[in-house]
C-alpha positions as CSV (number, residue, x, y, z in Angstrom):
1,X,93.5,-7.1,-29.6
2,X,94.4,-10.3,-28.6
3,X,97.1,-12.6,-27.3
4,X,97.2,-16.6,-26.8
5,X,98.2,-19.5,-28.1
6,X,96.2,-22.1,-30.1
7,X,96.8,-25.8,-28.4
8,X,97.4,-27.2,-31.7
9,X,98.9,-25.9,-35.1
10,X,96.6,-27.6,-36.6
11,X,93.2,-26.7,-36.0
12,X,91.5,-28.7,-38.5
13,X,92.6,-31.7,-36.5
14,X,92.1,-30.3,-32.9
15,X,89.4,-27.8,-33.1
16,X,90.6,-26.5,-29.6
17,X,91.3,-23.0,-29.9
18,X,92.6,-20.7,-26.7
19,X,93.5,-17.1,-26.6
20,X,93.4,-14.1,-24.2
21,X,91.9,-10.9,-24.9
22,X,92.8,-7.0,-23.8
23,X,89.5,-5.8,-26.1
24,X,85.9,-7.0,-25.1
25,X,84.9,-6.8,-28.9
26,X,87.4,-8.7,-30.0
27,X,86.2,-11.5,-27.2
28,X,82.5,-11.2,-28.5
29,X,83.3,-12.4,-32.2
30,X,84.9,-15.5,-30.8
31,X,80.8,-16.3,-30.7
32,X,80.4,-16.8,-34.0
33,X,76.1,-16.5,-35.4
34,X,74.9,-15.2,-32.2
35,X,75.4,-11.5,-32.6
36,X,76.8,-10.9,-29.4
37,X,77.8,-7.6,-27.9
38,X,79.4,-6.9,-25.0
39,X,79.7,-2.7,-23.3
40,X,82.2,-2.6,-20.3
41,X,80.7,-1.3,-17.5
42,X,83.5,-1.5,-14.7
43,X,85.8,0.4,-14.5
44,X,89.5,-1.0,-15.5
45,X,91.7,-2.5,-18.1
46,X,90.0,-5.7,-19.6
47,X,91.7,-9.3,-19.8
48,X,89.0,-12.1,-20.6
49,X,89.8,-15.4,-22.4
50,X,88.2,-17.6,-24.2
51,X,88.9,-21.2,-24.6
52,X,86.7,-22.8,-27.2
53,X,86.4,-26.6,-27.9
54,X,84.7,-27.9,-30.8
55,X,83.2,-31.4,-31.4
56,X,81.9,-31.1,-34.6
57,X,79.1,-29.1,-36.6
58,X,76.7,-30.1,-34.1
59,X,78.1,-29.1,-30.9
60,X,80.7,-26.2,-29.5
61,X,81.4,-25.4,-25.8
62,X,83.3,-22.5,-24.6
63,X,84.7,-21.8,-21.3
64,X,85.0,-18.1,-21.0
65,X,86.2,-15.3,-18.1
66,X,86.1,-11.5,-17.9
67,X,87.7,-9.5,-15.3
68,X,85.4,-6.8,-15.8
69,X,81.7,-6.4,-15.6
70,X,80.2,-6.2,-19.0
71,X,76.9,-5.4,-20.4
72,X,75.9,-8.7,-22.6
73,X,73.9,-9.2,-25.6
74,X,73.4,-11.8,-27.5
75,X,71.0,-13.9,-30.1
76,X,70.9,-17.6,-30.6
77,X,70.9,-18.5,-34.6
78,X,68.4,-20.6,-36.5
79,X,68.7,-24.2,-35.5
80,X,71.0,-24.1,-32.8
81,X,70.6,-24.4,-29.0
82,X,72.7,-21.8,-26.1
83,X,72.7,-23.4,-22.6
84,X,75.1,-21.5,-20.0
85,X,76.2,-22.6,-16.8
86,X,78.5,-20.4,-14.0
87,X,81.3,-22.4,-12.5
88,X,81.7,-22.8,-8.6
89,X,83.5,-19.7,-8.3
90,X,82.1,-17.5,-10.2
91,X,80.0,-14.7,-8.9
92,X,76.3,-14.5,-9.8
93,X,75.4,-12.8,-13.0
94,X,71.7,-11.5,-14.4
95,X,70.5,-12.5,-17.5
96,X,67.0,-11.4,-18.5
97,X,66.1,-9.4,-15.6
98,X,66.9,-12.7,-13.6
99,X,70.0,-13.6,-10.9
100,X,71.5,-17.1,-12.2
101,X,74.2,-18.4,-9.8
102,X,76.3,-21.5,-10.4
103,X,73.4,-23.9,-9.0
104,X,71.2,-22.1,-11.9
105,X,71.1,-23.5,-15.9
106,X,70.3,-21.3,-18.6
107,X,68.1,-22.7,-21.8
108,X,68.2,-20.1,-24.8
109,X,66.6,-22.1,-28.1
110,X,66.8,-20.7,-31.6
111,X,65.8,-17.1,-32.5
112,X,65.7,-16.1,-28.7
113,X,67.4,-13.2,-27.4
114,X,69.7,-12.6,-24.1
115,X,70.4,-10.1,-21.8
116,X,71.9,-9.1,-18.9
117,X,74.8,-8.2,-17.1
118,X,78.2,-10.3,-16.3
119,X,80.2,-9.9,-13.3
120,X,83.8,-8.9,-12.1
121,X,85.4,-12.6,-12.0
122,X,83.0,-14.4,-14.2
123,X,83.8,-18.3,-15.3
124,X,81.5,-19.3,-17.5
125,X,80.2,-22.6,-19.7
126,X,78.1,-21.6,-23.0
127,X,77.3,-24.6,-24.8
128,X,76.7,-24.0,-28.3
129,X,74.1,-27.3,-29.7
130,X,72.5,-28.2,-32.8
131,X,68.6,-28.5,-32.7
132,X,69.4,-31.6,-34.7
133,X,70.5,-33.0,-31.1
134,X,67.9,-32.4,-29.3
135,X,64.6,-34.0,-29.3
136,X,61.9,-32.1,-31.4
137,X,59.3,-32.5,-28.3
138,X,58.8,-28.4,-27.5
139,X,60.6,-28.8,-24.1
140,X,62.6,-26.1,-24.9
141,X,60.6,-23.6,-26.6
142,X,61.4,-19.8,-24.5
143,X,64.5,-18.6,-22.8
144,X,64.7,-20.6,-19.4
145,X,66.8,-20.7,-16.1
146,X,66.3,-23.3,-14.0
147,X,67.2,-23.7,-10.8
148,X,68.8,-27.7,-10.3
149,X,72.2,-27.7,-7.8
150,X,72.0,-32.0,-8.4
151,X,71.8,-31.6,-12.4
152,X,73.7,-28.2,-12.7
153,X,76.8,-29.6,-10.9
154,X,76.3,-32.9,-13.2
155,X,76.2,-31.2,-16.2
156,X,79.6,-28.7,-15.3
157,X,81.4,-32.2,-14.5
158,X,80.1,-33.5,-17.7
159,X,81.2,-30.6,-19.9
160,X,85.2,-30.7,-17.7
161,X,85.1,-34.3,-18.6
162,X,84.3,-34.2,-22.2
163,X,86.8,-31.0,-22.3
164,X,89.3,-33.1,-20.9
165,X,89.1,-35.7,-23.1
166,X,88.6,-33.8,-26.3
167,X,90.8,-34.2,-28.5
168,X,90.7,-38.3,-28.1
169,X,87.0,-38.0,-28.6
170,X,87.4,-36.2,-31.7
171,X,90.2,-38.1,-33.2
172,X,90.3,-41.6,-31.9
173,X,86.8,-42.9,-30.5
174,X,83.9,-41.6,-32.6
175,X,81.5,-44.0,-30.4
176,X,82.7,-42.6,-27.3
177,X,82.2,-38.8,-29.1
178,X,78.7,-40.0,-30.0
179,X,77.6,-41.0,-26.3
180,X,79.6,-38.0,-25.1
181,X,76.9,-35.6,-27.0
182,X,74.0,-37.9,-25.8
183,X,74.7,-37.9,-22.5
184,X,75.2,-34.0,-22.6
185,X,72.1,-33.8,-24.7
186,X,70.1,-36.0,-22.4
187,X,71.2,-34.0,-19.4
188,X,69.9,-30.7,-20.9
189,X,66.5,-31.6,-21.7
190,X,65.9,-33.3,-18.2
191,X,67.1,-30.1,-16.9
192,X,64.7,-28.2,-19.4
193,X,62.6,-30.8,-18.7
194,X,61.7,-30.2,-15.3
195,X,59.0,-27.6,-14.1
196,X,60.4,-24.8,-12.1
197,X,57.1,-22.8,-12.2
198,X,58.4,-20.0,-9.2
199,X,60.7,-19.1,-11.3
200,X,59.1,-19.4,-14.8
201,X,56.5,-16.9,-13.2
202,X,59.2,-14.4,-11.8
203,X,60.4,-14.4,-15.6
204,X,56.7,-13.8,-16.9
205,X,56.5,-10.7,-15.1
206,X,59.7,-9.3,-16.0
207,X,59.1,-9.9,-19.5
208,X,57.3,-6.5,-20.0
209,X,61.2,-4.9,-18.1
210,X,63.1,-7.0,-20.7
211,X,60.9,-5.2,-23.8
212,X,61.1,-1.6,-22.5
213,X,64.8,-2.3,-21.6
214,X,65.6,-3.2,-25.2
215,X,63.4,0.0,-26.9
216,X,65.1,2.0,-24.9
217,X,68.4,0.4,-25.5
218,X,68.3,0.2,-29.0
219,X,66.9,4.0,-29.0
220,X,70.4,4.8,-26.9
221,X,72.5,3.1,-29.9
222,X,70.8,4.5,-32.7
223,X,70.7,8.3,-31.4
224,X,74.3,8.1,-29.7
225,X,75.4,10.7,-32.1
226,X,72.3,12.9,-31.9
227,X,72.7,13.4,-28.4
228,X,70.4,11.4,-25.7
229,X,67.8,13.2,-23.6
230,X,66.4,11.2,-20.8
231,X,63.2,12.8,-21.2
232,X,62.8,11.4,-24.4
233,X,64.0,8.1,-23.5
234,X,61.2,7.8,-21.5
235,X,58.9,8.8,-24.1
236,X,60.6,6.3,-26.7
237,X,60.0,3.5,-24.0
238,X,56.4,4.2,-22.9
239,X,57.6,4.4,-18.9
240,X,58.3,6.9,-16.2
241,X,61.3,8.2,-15.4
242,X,61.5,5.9,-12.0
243,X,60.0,2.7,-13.7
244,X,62.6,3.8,-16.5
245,X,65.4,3.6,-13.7
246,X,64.3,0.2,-12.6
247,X,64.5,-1.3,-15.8
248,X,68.0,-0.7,-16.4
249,X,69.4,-1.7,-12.7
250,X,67.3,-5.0,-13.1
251,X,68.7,-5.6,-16.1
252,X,72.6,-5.1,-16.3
253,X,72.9,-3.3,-13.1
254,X,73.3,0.6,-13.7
255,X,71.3,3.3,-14.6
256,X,70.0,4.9,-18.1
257,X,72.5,7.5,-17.5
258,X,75.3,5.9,-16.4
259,X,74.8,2.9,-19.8
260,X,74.6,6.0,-22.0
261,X,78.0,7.4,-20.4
262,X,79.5,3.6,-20.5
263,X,78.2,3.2,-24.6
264,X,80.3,7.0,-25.0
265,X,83.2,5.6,-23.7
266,X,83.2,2.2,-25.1
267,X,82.4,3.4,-28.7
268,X,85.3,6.1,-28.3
269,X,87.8,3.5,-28.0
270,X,86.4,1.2,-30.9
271,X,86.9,4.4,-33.1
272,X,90.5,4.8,-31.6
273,X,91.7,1.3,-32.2
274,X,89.8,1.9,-35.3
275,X,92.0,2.0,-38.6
276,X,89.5,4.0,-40.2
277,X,89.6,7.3,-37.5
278,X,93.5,7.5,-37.8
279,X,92.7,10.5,-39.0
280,X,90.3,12.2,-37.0
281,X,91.5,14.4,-33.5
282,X,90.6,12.2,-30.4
283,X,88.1,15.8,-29.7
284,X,86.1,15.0,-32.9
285,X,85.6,11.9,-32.1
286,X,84.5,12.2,-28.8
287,X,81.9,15.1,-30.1
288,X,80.7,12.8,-32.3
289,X,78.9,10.3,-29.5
290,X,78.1,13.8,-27.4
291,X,81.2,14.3,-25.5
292,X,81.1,17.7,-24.9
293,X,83.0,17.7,-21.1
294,X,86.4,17.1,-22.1
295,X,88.4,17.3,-18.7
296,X,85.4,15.2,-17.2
297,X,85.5,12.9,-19.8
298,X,89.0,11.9,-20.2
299,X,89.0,11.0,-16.5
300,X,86.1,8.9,-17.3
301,X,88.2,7.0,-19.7
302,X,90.8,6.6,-17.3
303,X,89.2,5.1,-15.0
304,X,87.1,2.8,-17.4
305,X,90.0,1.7,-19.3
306,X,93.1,2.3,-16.9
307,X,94.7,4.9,-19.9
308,X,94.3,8.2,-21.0
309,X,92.3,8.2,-24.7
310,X,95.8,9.1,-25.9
311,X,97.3,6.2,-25.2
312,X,94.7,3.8,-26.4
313,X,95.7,4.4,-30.1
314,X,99.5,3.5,-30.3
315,X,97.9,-0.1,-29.9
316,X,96.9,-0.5,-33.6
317,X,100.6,-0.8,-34.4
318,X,101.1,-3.6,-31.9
């Protein structure tokens, strides 16, 4: 469900679009081609926003928040460039096994996938580029975070500039729009750019945590509804139980258990708020992603979602 305003009525002119959000999957779609997916994982009732400024088919920023943490994932399309940056206040967040705080950049190129976990609080850049933009010299080939306070704290005074001045940009000074995306453009591949190879080696080894955390993730999706031993997890991952354990809290922060009680809860509501469950008892659905404690479970909800399951479905009428 959402709730804002759009700055303009007319968004063909503008292409500055704002709106608040009480449901994490409606704030997800805003990113249009990447796929993302967001689970909440604290507990809570969810307000995020999203403010989204676009300066043509070759470049899109979005300044996002999210009051809760969330579980992120998320693919960048054919041809198009991600590059995220936290703002000052924002607590740190993990992205591919990896802390990135506001003095960190993250590079994510075409047909690379991120993951990770988002924090309580989180104020967020995610600049959305065309490869066409960006010189065809391999500097950004892999997901990267580099760590740069002098360019980082350029580049979020760049992007508050150019959001400042976006509409005029767009409407009245198509030279100044064109040096505007240079200069952004320029800034991103001398951050890219520039070796951080500490880091880069920190990422190499965690590469392996980032595959066994998506098997076993995607095995938790798919067999929601059959039930989810953890035995077998471990078995569909190729890990122990332990190395299993340090997967997950490296990655978004919790443990296989408690994502798998988080993905029951969060999947229960999407079927509530769903038009096409109307029909179904709240109990059926809640059997149908293995709920089988139902005092312990509506407390769960409760204290994910700040409502009892009950009340999560007069919302479709609002």
């Amino acid at each position: 469900m959402t709730s804002g305003t759009v700055e303009s009525t007319d968004l063909l002119k503008s292409r500055v679009y704002d709106a608040c959000f009480r449901d994490i999957d409606a704030q997800a779609a805003q990113y249009q081609g990447y796929g993302q997916q967001y689970q909440q994982l604290s507990r809570g009732p969810f307000e995020g926003r999203c403010r989204f400024f676009t300066f043509g088919e070759d470049l899109a920023i979005n300044f996002e928040t999210a009051n809760r943490a969330l579980s992120v994932s998320a693919l960048t399309p054919p041809g198009r460039y991600g590059a995220c940056i936290l703002l000052d206040e924002s607590p740190p967040c993990a992205l591919n096994a990896a802390t990135v705080s506001h003095q960190d950049v993250v590079l994510c190129p075409e047909r690379r996938i991120l993951e990770g976990q988002t924090p309580e609080g989180l104020s967020m850049f995610c600049l959305d580029v065309s490869r066409e933009l960006l010189p065809d010299d391999g500097s950004i080939v892999t997901v990267c975070m580099r760590t740069d306070p002098e360019r980082s704290s350029q580049l979020r005074e760049l992007v508050r500039a150019g959001l400042d001045a976006s509409v005029a940009l767009r409407l009245e000074h198509p030279a100044a729009l064109r040096r505007f995306k240079s200069s952004l453009v320029d800034l991103l591949w001398l951050i890219a750019a520039r070796p951080d190879v500490a880091r880069d080696t920190r990422l190499d080894r965690k590469a392996r945590a980032i595959r066994v955390f998506r098997r076993a993730r995607d095995y938790i999706h798919n067999g929601l509804s059959d039930g989810i031993s953890i035995v077998t997890l471990c078995r569909e991952a190729g890990v122990s139980r332990r190395s299993l354990e340090s997967v997950f809290r490296s990655v978004i922060g919790v443990s296989p258990a408690s994502y798998i009680r988080v993905l029951q809860l969060n999947s229960v509501r999407r079927d509530l708020l769903s038009e096409a469950c109307a029909g179904e008892s709240i109990g059926a659905i809640a059997a149908r992603y293995g709920v089988w404690h139902w005092s312990r479970f509506s407390r769960y909800y409760r204290l994910q979602f700040g409502e009892l399951p009950s009340e999560t479905r007069p919302r479709q009428s609002c």
